[in-house]
C-alpha positions as CSV (number, residue, x, y, z in Angstrom):
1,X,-5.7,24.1,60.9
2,X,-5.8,28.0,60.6
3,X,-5.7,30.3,63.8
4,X,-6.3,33.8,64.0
5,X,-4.7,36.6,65.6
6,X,-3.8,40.4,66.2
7,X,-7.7,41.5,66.5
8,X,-8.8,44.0,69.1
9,X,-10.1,47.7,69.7
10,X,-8.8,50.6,67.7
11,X,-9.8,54.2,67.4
12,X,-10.8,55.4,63.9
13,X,-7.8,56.0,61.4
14,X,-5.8,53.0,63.4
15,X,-4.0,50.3,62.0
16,X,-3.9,46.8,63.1
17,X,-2.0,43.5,61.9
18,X,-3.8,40.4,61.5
19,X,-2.1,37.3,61.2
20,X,-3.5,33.8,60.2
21,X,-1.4,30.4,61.5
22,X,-1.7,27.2,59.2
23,X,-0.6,24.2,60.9
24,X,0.5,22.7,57.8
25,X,3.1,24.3,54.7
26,X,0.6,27.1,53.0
27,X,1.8,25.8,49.5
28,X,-0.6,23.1,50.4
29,X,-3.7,25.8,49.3
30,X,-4.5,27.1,46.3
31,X,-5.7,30.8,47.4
32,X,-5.5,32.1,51.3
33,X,-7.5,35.2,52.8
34,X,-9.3,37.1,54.9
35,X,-13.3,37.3,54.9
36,X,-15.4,39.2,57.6
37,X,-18.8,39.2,59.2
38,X,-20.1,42.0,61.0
39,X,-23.6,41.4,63.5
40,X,-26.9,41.6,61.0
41,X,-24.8,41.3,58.1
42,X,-23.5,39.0,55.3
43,X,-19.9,37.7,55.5
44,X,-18.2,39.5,52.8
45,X,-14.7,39.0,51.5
46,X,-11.6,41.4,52.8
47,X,-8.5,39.8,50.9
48,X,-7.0,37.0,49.1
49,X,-3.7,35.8,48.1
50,X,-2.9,33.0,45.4
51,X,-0.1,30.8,45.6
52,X,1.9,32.6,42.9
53,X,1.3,35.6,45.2
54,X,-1.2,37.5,43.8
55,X,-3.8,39.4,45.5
56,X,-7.3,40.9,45.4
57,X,-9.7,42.7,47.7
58,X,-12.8,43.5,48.4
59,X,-14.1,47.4,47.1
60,X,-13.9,48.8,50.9
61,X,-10.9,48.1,51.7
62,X,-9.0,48.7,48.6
63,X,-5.7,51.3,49.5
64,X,-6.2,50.6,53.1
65,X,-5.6,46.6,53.9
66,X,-2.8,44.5,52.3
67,X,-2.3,40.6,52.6
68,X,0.8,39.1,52.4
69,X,2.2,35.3,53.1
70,X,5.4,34.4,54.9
71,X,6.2,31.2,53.5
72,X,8.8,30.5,55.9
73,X,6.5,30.8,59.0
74,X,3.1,29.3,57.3
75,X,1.1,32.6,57.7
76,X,-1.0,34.6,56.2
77,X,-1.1,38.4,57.0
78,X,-3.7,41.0,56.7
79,X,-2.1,44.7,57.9
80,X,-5.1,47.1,58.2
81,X,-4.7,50.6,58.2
82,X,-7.1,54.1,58.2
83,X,-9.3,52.0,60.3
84,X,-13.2,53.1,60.3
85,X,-16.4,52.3,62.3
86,X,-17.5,50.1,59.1
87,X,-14.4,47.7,59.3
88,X,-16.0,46.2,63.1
89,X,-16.5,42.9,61.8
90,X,-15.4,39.2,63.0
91,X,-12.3,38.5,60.4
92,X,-12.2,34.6,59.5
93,X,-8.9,33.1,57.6
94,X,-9.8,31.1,55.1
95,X,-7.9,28.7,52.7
96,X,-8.5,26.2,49.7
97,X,-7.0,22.9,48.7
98,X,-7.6,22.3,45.1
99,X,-6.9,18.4,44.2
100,X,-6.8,16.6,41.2
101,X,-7.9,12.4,40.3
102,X,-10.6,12.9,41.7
103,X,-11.8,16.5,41.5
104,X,-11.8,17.8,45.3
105,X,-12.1,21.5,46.4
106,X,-11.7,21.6,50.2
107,X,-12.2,24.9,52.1
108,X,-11.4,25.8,55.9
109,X,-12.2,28.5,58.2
110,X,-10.4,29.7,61.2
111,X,-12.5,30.6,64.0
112,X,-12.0,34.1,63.5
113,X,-10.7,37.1,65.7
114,X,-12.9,40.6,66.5
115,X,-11.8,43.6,65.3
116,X,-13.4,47.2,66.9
117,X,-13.1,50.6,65.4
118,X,-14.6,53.3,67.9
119,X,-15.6,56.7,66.5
């Protein structure tokens, strides 16, 4: 239900856009955001944006990366700047569904998209 795009390689102090595609209306999940895994290491939360629209990130990336939804076109959207070495990582979407009578919390994962800072 969620695919990734806008990864690649950058140079240090790049920006890139990241965008995430939900095949159904994003007002269906409770929180959407951005995690990432980088090779010998745990994946680790970037960004994530609530339903009412608001947002929090993860300590590295603070000033540099902002997440934003477009309602209209079902996507969530990660723009990346003052790119460094240490954001080379495998960036997954991710979303939840919170339901109610019964309890339910469902969580999906897109299959992610590589993004390479060189030095």
């Amino acid at each position: 239900q969620l695919v990734e795009s806008g990864g690649g390689l950058v140079q240090t102090g790049g920006s890139l856009r990241l965008s995430c595609a939900a095949s159904v209306s994003i007002f269906s999940f409770n929180t959407m955001g951005w995690y990432r895994q980088a090779p010998g290491k745990e994946r680790e939360l970037v960004a994530r944006i609530g339903s009412a629209g608001a947002t929090n990130y993860g300590d590295s990336v603070k000033g540099r990366f902002t997440i934003s939804r477009d309602n209209t076109k079902n996507t969530v959207n990660l723009q990346m700047t003052s790119l460094k070495p240490e954001d080379t990582a495998a960036y997954y979407c991710h979303a939840v569904r919170l339901t109610t009578n019964p309890y339910k919390e469902s969580v999906y994962w897109g299959r992610g998209t590589q993004v390479t800072v060189s030095s």
